[in-house]
N, C-alpha and C positions, 0 to 999 in steps of 0.2 A: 768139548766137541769142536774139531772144525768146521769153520769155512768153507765152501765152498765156493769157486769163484764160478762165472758165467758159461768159463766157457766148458768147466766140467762139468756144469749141469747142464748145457747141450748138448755134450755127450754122451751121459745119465741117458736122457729123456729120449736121444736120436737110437741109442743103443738097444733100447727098453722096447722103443714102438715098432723099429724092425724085428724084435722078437716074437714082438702083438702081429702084427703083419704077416708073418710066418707060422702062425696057427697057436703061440706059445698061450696059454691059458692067464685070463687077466684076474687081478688079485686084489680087484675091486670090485664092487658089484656097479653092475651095467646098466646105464640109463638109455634111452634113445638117442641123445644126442652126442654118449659120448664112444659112436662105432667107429671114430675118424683114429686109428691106431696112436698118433702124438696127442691127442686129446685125453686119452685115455693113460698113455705112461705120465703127461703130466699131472692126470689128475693121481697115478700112484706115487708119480713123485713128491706130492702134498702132501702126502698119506704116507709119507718115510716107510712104503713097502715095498720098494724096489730090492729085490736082492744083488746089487749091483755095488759094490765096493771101491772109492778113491783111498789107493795109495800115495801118500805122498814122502 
């Protein structure tokens, strides 16, 4: 597996939460604390359930 470096996980996560933000359904299940849209892509980015692919 690769790498991923910083700054394509800011893109990951920024890409993910504007989807969150735009009504896209989250693919984690929902706590209270985590309705803040980048809180939420990061915590699916820990959760490698992003459907979001780096080509390199």
């Amino acid at each position: 597996m690769v790498e991923i470096n910083r700054y394509e996980k800011a893109r990951i996560i920024g890409a993910r939460a504007l989807q969150l933000s735009l009504g896209a359904p989250p693919l984690v299940e929902v706590s209270g604390d985590a309705l803040n849209p980048v809180r939420l892509a990061f915590a699916e980015f820990e959760k490698n359930v992003i459907p979001i692919a780096v080509v390199h």
